[in-house]
TORLUM-339976 format. One line per 4 residues: for each residue y, x, z of N, C-alpha, C, O. Coordinates in Angstrom, 2 decimals, always signed. Layout:
Y,X,Z,Y,X,Z,Y,X,Z,Y,X,Z; ...
This chain:
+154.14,+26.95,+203.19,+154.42,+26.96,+201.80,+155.49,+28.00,+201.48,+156.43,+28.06,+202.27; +155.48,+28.76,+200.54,+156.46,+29.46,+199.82,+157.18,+29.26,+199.34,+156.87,+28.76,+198.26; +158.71,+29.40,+199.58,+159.64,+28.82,+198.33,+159.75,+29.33,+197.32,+159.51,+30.53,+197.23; +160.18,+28.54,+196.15,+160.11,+29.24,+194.97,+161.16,+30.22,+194.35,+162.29,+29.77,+194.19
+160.93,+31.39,+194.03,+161.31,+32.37,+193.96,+162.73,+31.87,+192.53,+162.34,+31.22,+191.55; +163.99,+32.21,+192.63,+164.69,+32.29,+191.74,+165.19,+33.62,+190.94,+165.29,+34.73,+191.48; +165.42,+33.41,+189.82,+165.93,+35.14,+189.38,+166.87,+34.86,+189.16,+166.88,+33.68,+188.80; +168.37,+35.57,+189.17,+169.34,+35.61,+188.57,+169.43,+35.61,+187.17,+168.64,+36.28,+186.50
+170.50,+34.78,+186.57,+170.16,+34.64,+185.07,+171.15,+35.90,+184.92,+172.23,+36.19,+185.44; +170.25,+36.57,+183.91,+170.88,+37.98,+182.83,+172.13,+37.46,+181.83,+172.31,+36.48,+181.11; +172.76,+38.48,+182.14,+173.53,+37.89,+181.02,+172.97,+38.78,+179.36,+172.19,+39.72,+179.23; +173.74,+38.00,+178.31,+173.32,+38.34,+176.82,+174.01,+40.30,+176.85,+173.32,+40.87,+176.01
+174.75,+41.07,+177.32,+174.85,+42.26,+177.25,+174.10,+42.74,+177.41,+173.45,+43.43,+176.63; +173.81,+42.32,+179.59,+172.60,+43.16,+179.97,+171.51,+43.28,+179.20,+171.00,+44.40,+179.12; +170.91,+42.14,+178.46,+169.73,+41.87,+177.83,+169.82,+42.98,+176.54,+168.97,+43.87,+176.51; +170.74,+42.93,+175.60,+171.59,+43.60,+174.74,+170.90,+45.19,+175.09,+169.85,+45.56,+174.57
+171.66,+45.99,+176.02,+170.87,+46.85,+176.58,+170.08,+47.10,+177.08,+169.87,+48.31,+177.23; +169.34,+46.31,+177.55,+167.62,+46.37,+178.36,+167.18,+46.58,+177.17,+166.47,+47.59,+177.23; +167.23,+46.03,+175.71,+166.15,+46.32,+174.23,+166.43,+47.43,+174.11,+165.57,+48.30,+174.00; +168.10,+47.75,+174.08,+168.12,+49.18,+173.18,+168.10,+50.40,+173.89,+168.63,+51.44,+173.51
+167.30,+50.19,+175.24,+166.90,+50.97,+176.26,+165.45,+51.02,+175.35,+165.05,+51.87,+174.55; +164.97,+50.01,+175.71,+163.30,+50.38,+174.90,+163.11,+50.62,+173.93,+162.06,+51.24,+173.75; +163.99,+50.31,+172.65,+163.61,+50.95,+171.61,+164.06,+52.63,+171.52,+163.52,+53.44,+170.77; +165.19,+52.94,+172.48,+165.14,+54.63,+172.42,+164.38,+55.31,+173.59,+164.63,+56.38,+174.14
+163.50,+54.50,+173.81,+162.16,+55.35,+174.33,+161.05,+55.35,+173.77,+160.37,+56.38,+173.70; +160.67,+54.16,+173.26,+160.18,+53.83,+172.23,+160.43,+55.11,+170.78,+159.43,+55.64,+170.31; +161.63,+55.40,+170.31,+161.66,+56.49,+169.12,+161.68,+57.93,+169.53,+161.57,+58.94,+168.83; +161.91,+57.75,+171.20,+161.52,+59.51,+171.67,+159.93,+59.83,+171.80,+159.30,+60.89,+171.91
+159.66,+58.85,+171.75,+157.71,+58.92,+172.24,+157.07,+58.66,+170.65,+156.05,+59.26,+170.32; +157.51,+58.02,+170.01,+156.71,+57.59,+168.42,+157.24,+57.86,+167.28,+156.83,+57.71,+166.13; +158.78,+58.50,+167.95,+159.54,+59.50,+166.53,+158.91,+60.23,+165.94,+158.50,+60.15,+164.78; +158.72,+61.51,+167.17,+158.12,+63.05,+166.07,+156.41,+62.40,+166.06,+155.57,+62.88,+165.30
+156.22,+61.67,+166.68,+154.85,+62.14,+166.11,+154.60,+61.16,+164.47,+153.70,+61.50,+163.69; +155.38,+60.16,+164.22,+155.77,+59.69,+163.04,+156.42,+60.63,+161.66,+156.38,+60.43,+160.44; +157.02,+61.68,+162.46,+157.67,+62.55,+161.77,+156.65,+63.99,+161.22,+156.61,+64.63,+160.17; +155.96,+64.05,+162.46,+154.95,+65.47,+162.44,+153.96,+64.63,+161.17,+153.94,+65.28,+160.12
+153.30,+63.53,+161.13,+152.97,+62.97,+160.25,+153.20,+63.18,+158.77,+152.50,+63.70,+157.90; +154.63,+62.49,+158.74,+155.08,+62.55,+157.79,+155.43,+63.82,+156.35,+155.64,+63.74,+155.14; +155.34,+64.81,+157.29,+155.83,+66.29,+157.55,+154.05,+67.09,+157.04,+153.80,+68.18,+156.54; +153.38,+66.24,+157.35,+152.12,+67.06,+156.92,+151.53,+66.22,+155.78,+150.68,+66.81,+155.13
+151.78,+65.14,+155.47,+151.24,+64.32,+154.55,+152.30,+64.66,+152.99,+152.06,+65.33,+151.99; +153.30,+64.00,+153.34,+154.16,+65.43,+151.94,+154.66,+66.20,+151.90,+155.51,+66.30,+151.01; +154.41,+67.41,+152.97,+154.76,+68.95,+152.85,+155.73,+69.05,+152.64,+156.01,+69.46,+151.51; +157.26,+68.62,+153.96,+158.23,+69.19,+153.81,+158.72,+69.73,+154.75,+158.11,+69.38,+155.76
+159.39,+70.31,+154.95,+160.07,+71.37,+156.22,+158.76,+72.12,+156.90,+158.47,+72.28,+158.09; +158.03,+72.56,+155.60,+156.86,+73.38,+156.26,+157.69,+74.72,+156.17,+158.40,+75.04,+155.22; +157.47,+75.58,+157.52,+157.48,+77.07,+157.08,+156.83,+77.49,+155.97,+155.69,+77.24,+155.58; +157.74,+78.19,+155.49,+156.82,+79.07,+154.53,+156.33,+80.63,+154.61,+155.64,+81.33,+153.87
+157.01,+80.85,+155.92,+157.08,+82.40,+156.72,+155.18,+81.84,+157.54,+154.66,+80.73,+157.70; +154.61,+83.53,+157.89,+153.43,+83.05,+158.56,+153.45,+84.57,+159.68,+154.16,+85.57,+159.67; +152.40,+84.17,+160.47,+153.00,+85.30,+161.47,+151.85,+86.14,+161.69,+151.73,+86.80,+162.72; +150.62,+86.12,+160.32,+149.32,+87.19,+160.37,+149.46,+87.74,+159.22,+150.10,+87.07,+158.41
+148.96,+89.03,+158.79,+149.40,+89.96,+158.30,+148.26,+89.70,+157.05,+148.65,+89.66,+155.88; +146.67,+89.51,+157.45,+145.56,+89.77,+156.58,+145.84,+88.09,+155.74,+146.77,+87.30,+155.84; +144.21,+88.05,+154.70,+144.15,+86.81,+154.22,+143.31,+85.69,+155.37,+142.15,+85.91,+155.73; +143.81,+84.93,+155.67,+143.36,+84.00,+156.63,+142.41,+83.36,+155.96,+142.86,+83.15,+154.83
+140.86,+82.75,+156.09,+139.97,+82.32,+155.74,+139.76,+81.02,+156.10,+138.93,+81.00,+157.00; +140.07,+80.10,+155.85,+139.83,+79.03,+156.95,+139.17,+77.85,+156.12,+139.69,+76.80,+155.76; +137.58,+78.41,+155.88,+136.74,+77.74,+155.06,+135.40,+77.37,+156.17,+134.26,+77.09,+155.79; +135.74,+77.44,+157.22,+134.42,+77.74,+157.78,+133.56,+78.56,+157.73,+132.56,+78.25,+158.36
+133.53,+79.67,+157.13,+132.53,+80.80,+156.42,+132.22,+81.48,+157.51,+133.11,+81.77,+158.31; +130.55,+81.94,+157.78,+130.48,+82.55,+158.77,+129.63,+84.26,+158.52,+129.22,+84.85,+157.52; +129.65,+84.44,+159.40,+128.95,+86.50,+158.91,+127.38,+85.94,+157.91,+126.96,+86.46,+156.88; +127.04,+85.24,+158.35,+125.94,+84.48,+157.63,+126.55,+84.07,+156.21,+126.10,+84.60,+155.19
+127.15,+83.52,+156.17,+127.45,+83.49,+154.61,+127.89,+84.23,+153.83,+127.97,+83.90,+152.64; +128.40,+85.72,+154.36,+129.08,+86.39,+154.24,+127.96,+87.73,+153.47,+128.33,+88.57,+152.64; +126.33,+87.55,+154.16,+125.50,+88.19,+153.72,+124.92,+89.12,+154.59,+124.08,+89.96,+154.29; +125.61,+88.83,+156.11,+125.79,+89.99,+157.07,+124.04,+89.56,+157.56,+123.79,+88.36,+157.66
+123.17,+90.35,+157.77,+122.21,+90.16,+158.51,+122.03,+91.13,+159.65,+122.22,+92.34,+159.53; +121.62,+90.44,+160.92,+121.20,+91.03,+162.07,+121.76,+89.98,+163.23,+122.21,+88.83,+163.25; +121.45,+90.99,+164.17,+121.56,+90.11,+165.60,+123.26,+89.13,+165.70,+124.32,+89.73,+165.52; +123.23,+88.10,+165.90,+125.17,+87.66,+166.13,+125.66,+88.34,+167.45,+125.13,+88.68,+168.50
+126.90,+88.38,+166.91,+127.87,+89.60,+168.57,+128.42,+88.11,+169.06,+128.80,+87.15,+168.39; +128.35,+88.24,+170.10,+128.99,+87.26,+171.43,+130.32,+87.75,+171.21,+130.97,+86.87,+171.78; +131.23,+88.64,+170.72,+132.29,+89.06,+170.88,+133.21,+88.98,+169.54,+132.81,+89.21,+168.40; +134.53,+88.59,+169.94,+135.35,+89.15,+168.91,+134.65,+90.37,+167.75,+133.63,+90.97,+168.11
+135.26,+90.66,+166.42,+134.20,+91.97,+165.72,+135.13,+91.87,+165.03,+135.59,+90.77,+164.74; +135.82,+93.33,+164.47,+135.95,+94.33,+163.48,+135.04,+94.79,+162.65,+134.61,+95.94,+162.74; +134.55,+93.70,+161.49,+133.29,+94.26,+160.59,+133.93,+94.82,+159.36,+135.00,+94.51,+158.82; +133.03,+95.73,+159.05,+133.91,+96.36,+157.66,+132.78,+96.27,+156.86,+131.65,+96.57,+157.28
+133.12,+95.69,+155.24,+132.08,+95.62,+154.91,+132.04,+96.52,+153.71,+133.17,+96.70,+153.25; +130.92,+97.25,+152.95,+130.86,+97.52,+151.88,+130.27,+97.47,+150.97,+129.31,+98.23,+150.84; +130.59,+96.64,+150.05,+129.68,+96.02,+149.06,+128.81,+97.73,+148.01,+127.78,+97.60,+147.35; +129.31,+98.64,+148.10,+128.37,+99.73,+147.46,+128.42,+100.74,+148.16,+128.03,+100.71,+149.33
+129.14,+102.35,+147.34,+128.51,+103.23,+148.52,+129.56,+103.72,+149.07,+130.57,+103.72,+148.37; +129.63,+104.18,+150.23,+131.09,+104.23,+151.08,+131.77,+105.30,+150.86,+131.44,+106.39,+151.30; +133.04,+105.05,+150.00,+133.62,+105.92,+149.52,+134.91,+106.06,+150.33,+135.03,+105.25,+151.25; +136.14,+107.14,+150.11,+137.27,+107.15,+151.25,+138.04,+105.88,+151.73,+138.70,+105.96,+152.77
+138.00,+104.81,+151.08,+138.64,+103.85,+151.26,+137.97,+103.48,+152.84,+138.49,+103.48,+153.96; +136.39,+103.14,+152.30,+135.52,+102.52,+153.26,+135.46,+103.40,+154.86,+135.44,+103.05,+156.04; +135.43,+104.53,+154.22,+135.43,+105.40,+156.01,+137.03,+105.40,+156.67,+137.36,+105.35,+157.85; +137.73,+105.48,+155.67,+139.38,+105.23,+156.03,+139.36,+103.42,+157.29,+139.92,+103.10,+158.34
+138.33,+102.71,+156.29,+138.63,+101.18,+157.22,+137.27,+101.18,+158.49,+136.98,+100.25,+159.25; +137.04,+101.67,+158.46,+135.81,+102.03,+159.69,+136.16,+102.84,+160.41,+135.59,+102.72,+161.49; +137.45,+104.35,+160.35,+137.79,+105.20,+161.23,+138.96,+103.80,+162.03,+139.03,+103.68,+163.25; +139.67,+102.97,+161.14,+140.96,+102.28,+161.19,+140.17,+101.33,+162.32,+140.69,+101.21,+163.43
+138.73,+100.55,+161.97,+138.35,+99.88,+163.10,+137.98,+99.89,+164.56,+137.89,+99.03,+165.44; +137.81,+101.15,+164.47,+137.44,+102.14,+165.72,+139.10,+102.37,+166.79,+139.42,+102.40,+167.98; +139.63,+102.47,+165.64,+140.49,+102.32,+166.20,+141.47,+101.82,+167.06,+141.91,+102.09,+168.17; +141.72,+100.73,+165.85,+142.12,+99.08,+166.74,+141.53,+98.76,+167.44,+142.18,+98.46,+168.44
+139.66,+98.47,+167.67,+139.34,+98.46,+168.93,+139.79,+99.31,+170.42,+140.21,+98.93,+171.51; +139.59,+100.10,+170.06,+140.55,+101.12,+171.12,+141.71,+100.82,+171.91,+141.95,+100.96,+173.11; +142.65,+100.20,+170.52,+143.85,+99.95,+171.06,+143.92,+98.65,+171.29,+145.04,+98.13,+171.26; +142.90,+97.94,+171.53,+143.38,+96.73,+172.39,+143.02,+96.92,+174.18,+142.76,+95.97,+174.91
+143.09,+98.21,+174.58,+143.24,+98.44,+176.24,+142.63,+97.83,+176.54,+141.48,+97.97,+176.13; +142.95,+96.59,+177.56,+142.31,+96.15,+178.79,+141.24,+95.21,+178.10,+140.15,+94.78,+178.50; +142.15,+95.01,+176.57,+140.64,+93.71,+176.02,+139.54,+94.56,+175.24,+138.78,+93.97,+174.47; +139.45,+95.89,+175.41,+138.63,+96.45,+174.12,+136.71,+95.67,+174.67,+135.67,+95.82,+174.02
+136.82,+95.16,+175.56,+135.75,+94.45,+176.23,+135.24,+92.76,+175.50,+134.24,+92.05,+175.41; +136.14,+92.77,+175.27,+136.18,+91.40,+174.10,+136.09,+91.64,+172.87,+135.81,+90.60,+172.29; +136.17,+92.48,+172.21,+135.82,+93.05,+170.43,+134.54,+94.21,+170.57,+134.12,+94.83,+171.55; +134.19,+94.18,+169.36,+133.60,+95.31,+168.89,+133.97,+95.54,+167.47,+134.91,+95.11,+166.80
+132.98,+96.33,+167.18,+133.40,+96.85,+165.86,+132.13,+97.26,+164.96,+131.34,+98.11,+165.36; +132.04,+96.89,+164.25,+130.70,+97.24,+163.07,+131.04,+97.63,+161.71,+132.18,+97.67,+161.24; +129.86,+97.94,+161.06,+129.95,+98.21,+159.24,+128.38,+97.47,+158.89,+127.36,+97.27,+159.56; +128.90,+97.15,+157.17,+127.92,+96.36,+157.27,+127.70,+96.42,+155.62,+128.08,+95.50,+154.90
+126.97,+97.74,+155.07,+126.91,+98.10,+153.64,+125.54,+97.61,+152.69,+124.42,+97.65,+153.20; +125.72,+97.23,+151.48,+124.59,+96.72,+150.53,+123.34,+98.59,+150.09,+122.41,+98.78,+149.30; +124.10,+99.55,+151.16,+123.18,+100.77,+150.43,+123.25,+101.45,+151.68,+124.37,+101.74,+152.10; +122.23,+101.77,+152.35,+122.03,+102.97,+153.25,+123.39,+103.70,+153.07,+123.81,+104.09,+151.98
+124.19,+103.88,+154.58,+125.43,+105.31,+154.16,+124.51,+106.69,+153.80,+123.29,+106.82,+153.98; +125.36,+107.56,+153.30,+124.70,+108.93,+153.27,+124.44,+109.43,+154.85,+124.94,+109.10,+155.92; +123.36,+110.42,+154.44,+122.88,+110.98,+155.91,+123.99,+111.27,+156.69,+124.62,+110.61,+157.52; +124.15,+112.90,+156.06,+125.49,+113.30,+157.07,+126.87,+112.72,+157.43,+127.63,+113.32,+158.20
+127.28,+111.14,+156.66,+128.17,+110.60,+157.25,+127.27,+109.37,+158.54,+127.93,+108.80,+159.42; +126.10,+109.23,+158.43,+125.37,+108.10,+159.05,+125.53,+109.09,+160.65,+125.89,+108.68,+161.76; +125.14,+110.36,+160.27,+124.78,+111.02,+161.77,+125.90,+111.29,+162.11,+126.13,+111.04,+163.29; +127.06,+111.90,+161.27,+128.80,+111.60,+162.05,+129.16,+110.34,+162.83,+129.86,+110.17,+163.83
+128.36,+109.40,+161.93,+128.89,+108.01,+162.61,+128.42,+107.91,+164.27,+129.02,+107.65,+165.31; +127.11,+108.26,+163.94,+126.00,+107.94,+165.29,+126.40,+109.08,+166.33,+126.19,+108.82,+167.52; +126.95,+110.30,+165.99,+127.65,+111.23,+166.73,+129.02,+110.64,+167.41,+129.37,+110.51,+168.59; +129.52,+110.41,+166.41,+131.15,+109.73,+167.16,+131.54,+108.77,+167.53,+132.44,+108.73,+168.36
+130.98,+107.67,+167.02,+130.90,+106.28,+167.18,+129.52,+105.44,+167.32,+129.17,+104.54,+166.55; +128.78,+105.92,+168.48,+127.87,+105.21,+169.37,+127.96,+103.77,+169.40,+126.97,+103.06,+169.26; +129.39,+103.21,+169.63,+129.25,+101.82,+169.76,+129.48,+101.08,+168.27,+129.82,+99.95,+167.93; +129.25,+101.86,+167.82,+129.65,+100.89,+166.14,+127.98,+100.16,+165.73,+126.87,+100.67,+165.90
+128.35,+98.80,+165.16,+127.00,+98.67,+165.27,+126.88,+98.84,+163.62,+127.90,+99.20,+163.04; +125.67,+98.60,+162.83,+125.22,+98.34,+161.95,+124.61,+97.48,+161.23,+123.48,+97.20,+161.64; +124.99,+96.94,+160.25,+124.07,+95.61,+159.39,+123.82,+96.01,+158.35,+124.47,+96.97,+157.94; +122.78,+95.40,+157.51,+122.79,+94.99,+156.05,+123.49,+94.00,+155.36,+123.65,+92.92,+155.93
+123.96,+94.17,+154.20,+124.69,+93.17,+153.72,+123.87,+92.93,+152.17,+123.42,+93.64,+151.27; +123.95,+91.85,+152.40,+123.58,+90.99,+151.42,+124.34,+91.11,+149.50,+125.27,+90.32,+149.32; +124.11,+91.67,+148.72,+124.95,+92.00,+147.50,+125.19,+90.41,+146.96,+126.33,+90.03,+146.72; +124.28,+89.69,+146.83,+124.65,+88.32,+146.26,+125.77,+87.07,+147.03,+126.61,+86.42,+146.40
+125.58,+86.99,+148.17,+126.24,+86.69,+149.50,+127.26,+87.03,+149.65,+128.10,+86.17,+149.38; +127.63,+87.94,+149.97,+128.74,+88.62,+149.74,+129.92,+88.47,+148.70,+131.12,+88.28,+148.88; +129.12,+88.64,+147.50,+129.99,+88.36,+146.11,+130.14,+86.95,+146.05,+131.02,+86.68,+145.23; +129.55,+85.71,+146.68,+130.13,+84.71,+146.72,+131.00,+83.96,+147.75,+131.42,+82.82,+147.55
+131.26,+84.74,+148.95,+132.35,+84.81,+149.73,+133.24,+85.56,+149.52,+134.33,+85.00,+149.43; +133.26,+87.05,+149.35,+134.58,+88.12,+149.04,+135.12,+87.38,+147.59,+136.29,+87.03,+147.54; +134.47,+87.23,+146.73,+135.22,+86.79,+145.97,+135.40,+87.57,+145.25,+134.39,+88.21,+144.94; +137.07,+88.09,+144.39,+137.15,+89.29,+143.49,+137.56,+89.94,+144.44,+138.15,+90.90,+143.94
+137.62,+90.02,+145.77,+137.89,+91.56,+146.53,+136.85,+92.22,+146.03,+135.66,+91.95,+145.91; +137.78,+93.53,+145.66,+136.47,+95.05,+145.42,+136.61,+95.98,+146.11,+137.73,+96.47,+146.06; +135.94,+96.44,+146.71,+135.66,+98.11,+147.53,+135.43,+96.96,+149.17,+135.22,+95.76,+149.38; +135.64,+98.18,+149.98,+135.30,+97.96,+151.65,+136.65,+96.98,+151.93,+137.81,+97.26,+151.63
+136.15,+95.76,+152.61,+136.84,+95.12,+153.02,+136.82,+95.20,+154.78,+135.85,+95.65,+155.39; +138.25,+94.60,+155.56,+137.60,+94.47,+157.10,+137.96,+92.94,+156.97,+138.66,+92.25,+156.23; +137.17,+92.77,+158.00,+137.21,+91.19,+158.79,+137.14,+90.99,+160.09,+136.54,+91.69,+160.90; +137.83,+89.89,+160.32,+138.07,+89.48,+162.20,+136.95,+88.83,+161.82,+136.74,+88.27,+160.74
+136.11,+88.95,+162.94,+135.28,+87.55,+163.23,+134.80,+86.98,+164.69,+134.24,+87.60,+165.59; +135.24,+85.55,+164.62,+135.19,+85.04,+166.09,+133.72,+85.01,+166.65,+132.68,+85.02,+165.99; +133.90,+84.97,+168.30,+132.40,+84.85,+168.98,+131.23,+84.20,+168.09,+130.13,+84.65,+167.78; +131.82,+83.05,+167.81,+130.45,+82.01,+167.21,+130.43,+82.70,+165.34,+129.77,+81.88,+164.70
+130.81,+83.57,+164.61,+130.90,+83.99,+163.71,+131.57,+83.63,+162.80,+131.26,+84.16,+161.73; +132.17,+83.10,+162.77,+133.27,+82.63,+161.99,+134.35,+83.90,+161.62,+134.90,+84.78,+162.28; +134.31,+83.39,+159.86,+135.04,+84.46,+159.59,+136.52,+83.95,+159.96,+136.57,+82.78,+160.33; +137.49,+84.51,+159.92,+138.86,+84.60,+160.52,+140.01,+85.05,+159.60,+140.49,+84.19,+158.86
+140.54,+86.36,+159.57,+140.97,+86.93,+158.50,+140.39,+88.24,+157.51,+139.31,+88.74,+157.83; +141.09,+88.76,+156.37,+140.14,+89.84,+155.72,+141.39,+90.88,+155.14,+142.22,+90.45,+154.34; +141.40,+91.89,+155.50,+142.06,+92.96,+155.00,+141.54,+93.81,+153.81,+140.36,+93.99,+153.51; +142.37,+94.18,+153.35,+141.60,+95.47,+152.12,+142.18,+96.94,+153.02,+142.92,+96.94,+154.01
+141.77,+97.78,+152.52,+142.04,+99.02,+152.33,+143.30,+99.96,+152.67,+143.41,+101.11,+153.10; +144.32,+98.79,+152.25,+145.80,+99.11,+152.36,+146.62,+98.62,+153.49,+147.82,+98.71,+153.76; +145.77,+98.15,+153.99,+146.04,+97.07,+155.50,+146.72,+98.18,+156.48,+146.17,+99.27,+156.34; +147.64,+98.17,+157.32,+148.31,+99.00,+158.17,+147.20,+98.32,+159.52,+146.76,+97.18,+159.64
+146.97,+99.70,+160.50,+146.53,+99.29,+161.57,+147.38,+98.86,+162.39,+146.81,+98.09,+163.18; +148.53,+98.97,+162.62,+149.50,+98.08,+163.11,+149.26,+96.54,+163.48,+149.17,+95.98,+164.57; +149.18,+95.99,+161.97,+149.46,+95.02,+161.92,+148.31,+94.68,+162.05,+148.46,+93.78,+162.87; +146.79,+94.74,+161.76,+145.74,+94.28,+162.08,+145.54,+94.03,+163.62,+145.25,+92.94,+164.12
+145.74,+95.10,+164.22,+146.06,+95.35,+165.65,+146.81,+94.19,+166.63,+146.60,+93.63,+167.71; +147.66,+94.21,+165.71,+148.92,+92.62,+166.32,+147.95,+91.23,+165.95,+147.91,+90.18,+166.60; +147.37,+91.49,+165.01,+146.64,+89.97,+164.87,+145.77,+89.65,+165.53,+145.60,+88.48,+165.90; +144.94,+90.73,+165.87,+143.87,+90.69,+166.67,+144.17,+90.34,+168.20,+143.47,+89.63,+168.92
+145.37,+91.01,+168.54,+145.58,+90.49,+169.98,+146.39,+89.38,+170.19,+146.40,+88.80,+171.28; +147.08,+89.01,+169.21,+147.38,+87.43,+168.66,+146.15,+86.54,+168.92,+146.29,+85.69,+169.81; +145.27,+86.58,+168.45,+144.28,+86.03,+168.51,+143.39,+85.95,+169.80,+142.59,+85.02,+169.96; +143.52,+86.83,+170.60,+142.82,+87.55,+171.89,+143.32,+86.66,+173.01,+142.68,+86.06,+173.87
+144.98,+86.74,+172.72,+146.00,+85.59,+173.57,+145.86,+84.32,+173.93,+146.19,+83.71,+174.94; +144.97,+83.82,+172.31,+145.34,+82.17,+172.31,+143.79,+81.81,+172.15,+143.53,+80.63,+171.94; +142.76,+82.74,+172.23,+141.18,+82.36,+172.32,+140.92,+81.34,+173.41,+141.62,+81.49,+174.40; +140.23,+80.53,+173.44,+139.64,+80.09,+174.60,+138.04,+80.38,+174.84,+137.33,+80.05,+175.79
+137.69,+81.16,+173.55,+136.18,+81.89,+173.75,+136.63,+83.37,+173.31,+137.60,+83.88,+172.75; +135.14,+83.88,+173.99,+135.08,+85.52,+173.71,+135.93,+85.59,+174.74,+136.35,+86.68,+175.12
């Protein structure tokens, strides 16, 4: 037979501190996330600083809604789009995409880069293109489609768009390649696709 086991009686301190041991583990483990809560339900101590340069889209919208028709890219994309006929703005953001692809070095293997206009380009800029920029691809874009995603953007817009097509962010015209550049490999960093 076993004898029966006795415990030492606790005294009322120890006990005292054995709770307020658990309740401050208890508020390190169910504080912030009570707080992160709280914090998103009435919007306070939100940053108001953001750390991407373009307009962030985060509607779900994809090149498909966007009006883009043709094959989907498996890859990151630099699409530039132009809703009419490509005037300096538009070749300014298509030389600018060529670019930034470029300058993402070791990842230029993960992006591409396209245009994607509602009107045939003109010849002799189509055969400059196909002369200098081989890997640029080409789409049609949709005029109705388009105008109900861009919105009141007017002239050639660019856009990030992720592997599965999802639009991402959208620059105009005035966009520094810099900073498009930084977003893109922002984005390149923290992908877990493409």
């Amino acid at each position: 037979m076993n004898p029966a086991i006795t415990l030492p009686e606790v005294s009322p301190s120890r006990r005292r501190r054995g709770r307020l041991q658990l309740i401050m583990i208890l508020a390190v483990v169910i504080g912030p996330m009570i707080l992160a809560s709280a914090m998103y339900q009435w919007r306070f101590w939100v940053p108001e600083t953001r750390s991407y340069h373009g307009e962030l889209i985060g509607t779900g919208q994809t090149r498909a809604d966007l009006g883009v028709s043709g094959a989907p890219e498996v890859r990151w994309q630099l699409l530039v789009t132009v809703p009419g006929t490509c005037d300096t703005d538009c070749k300014q953001l298509v030389f600018l995409a060529r670019q930034i692809h470029i300058g993402l070095n070791r990842d230029t293997a993960r992006a591409s880069h396209a245009v994607a206009s509602t009107q045939p380009l003109a010849d002799d800029y189509d055969a400059l293109l196909r002369r200098e920029y081989p890997q640029l691809a080409r789409y049609q874009l949709e005029p109705q489609a388009y105008g109900e995603v861009a919105g009141k953007a007017e002239g050639a817009q660019l856009w990030i768009v992720d592997p599965r097509g999802n639009l991402v962010l959208r620059y105009d015209s005035r966009s520094k390649g810099k900073a498009i550049l930084n977003d893109l490999r922002h984005l390149l960093k923290i992908s877990q696709i493409g």
